[in-house]
N, C-alpha and C positions, 0 to 999 in steps of 0.2 A: 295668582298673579298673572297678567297679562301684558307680552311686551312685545311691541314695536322697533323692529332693527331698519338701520337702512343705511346708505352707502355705493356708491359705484363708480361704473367710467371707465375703471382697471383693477384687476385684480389685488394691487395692493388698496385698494379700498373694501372689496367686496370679498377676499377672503378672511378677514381678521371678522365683519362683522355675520358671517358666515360661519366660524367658529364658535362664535358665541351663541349664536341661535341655537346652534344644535347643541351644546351646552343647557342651552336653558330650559331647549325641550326636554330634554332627558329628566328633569330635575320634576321631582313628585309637585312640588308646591305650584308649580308655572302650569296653567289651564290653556295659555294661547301664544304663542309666536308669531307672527306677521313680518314678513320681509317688503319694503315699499322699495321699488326702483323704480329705473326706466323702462317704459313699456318694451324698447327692443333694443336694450342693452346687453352687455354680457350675462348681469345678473339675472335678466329673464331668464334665462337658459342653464345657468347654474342651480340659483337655488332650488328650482323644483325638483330637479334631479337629486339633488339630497334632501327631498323629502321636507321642505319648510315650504308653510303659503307663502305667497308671491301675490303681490297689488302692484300694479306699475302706472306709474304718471309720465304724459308728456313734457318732455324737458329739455333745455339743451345748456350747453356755455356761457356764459357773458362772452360775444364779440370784444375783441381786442386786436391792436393795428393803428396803421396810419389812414386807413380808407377816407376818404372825405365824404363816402355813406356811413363811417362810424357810427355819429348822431340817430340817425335813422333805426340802424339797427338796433342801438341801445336802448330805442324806443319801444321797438317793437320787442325785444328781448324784455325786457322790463311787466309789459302787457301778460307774455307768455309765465313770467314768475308769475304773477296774479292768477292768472288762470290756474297755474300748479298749487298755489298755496292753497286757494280755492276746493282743488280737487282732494288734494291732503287733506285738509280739514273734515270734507265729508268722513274721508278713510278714516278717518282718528276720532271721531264721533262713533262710525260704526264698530271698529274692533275695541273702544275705550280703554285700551293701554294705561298702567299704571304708570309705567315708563318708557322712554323713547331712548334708543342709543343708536349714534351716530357715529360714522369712521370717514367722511369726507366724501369729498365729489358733487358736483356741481348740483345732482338730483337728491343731496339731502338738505340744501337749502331748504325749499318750498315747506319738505316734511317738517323740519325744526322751528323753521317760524311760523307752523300752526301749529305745532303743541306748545311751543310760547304763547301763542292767543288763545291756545285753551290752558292756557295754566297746566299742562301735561309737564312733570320733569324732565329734562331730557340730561344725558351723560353721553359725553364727545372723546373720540380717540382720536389723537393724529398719529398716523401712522411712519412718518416722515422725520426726519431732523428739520428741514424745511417747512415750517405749518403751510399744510395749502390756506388758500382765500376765504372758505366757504368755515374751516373750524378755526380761522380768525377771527371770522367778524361772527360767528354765533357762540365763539368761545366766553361771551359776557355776561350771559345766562346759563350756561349749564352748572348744572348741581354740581358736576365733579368734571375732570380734567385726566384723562390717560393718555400716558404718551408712549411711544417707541424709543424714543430717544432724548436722553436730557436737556441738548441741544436746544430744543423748541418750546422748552416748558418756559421758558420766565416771559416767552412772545406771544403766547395762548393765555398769561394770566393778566386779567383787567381791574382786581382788586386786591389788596394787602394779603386778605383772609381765604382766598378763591384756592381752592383747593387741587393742586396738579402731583398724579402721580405718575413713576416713573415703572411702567408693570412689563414693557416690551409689547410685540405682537402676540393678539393669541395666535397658537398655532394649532390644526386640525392635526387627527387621527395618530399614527403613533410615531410621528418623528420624534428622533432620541431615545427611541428603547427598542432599539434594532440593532442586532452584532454584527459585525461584517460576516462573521462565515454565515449565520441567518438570511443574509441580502444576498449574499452570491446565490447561494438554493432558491430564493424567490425570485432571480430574476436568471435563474438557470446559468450561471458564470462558471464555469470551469479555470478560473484564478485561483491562484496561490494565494492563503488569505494573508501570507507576509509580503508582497508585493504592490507597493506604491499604486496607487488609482487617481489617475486628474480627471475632476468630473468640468463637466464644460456645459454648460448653460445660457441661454440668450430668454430665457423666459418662455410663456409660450408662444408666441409669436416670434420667438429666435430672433439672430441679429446676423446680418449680415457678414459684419465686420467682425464677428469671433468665428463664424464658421471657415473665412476665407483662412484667416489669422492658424486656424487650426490644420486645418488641412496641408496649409506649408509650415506645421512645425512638426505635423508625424513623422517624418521617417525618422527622426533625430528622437521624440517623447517616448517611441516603441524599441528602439535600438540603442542608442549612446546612454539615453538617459533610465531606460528600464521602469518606463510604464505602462499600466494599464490603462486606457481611455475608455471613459462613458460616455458620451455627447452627445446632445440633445442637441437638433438641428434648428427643429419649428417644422409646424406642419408644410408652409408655405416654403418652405427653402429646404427640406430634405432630398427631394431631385436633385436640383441644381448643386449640392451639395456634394452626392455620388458621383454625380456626373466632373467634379472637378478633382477627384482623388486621387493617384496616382494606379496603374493596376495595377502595382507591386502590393496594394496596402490594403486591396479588395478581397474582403473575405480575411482579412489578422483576426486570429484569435485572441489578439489582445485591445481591439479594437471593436469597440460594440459601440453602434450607432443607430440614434430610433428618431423621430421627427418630435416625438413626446413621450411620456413615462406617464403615468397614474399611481404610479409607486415613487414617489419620491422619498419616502421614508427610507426605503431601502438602500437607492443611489446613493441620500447624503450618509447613511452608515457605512457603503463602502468608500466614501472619499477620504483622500488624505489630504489633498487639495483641490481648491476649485480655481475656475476661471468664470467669471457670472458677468454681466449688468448688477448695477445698485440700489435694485430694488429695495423695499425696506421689507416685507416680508421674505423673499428672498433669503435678505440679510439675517433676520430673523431666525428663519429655521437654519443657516448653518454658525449661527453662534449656538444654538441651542445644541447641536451634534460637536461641536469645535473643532469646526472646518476652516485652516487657513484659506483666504481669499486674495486672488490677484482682482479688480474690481475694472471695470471698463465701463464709466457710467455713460449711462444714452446721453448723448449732447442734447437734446431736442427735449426732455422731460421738461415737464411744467416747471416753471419758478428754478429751475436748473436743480432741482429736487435731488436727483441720483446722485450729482457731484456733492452735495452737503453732506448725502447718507456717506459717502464712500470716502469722505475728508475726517469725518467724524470715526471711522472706522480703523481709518490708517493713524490716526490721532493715539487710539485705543491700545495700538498693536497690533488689531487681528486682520491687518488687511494690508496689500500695496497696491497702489493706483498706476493704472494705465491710461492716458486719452485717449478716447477714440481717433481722434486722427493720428494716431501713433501707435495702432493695434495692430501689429504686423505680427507674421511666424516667428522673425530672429529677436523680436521686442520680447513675447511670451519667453523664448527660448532663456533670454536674459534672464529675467525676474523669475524662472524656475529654476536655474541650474543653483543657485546659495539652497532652493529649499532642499534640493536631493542632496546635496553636498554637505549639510547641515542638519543633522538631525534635532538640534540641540536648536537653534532658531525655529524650525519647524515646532516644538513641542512649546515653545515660549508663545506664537502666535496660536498655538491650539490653547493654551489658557488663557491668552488673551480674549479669543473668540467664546469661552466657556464664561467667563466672569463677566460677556456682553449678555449671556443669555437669559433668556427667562423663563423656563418651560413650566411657570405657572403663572402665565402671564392669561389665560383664562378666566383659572380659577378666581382670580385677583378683582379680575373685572366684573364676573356675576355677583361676587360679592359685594361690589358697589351697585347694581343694578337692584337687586333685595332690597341692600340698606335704602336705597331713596324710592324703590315702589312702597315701602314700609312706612 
């Protein structure tokens, strides 16, 4: 069997179908994997590093706006799909994939509307409560339908009999089979493994707006309230981050701060609670560990994406929303002090967040990749 992944733009695209690849490598029957992106997108840079081919096509956005060059550009944007579908098409001649799977982003249009013109299968994940654009409008031909969230399934189906499942994100390597005293030895913590951990997350490109928020809620997280903090800064805002800390709080042993992790398996088994963005993989791996979530979606996401994940979330139970224009130190302060005060709410949102999860939402999926190369 030979299969064609592709996906990108941002991480919640390009690790779910990331997971899979390397899945399907492993697997005895599968002779070929091919990853198709953007020539100098994030994905160029990921997947080689773990070890999957890489093809990458010229691509960009559909333009959108009021410009009164709109017209113009959609022309010329229009032109540049032709030319990618074009270039797809060679790709999907040469690698002959049985089948094609898709997880969104603007650069797997081209890819999925040449394996429609070659009659290639293809099987589309959304990642999202929110369907993006691109696995709306190719959600009419795919053999099968995966979603993250149930949210978006009855807007991805185009026929009575069109088949949509609800499997969650895949998720890489071994999140949810990590102990907390295991995660403290791996990332060298000298914590008490009975003591409270807020992990704090802006993704990897970090967020402004939570690291500010953070920094004026320590001295109260570390002291009144009897936490541990992990905090993920972002590469680009980790200075400026130090640089705003107080030097009472420089150098707390209960306070461990890195601009990124590689182990995030680790981090989400020591959390008890997080503060994130509403990403959907994100979201993902900590339903999968039953990580209560305070949720601050990116105002500025596509289609307002993060606010659906994080509405859908809070709906559930395993989550309480924050807006970002209303992410302050004393706002966090707020919506933390019921969890510590509360054990008994705390453990109600950790099965909430466990009964969202799906840690075989992989396996789920190469399963359907099989059945339709088959």
């Amino acid at each position: 069997m030979r299969l064609v992944v592709t996906g990108g733009g941002t991480g919640g695209h390009i690790y779910p179908a990331l997971a899979v690849a390397e899945a399907m490598k492993s697997d005895a029957s599968v002779t070929a994997v091919t990853y198709i992106g953007k020539t100098a997108g994030l994905e160029s840079e990921l997947v080689p590093q773990n070890g999957i081919e890489f093809e990458g096509i010229e691509f960009y956005g559909m333009p959108r706006g009021k410009s009164p060059l709109l017209p113009f550009k959609l022309l010329a944007w229009g032109m540049k799909l032709q030319q990618a579908k074009v270039h797809a098409r060679r790709l999907l001649k040469k690698l002959r994939p049985d089948v094609v799977f898709g997880t969104g982003g603007y650069v797997s249009a081209p890819v999925l509307m040449a394996a429609k013109s070659l009659k290639i299968p293809y099987v589309l994940h959304e990642p999202d409560a929110q369907p993006g654009l691109v696995n709306r409008l190719m959600a009419r031909d795919a053999r099968i339908i995966t979603t993250s969230f149930s949210e978006g399934a009855e807007r991805l189906k185009h026929q009575p009999d069109q088949q949509v499942l609800v499997t969650g994100n895949p998720i890489r390597g071994a999140i949810g089979g990590i102990s907390k005293d295991e995660a403290l030895k791996k990332l060298g913590l000298d914590w008490p493994v009975d003591k409270p951990v807020l992990l704090v997350t802006g993704g990897s490109q970090g967020a402004r707006r939570l690291n500010a928020a953070m920094v004026e809620a320590l001295p109260d997280l570390l002291g009144e309230m009897g936490f541990s903090v992990a905090h993920l800064t972002g590469r680009k805002l980790y200075d400026e981050t130090i640089e705003a800390l107080p030097p009472a709080l420089k150098g707390n042993p209960s306070y461990w701060v890195q601009p990124y992790s590689a182990n995030m398996a680790a981090l989400l088994a020591l959390a008890d609670v997080a503060v994130c963005r509403a990403g959907s993989l994100s979201l993902s791996e900590m339903y999968v560990c039953g990580v209560p979530t305070i949720l601050v979606p990116y105002p500025f996401a596509a289609a307002d994406h993060q606010r659906k994940n994080a509405q859908a979330s809070v709906r559930a139970g395993a989550s309480l929303m924050v807006e970002d224009s209303e992410c302050t130190g004393q706002r966090l302060l707020q919506e933390l002090r019921p969890l510590v005060e509360n054990q008994g709410l705390r453990a109600q949102m950790r099965n909430a967040a466990l009964a969202l999860g799906h840690p075989n939402a992989t396996q789920e999926i190469v399963a359907c990749l099989k059945r339709f190369a088959q």
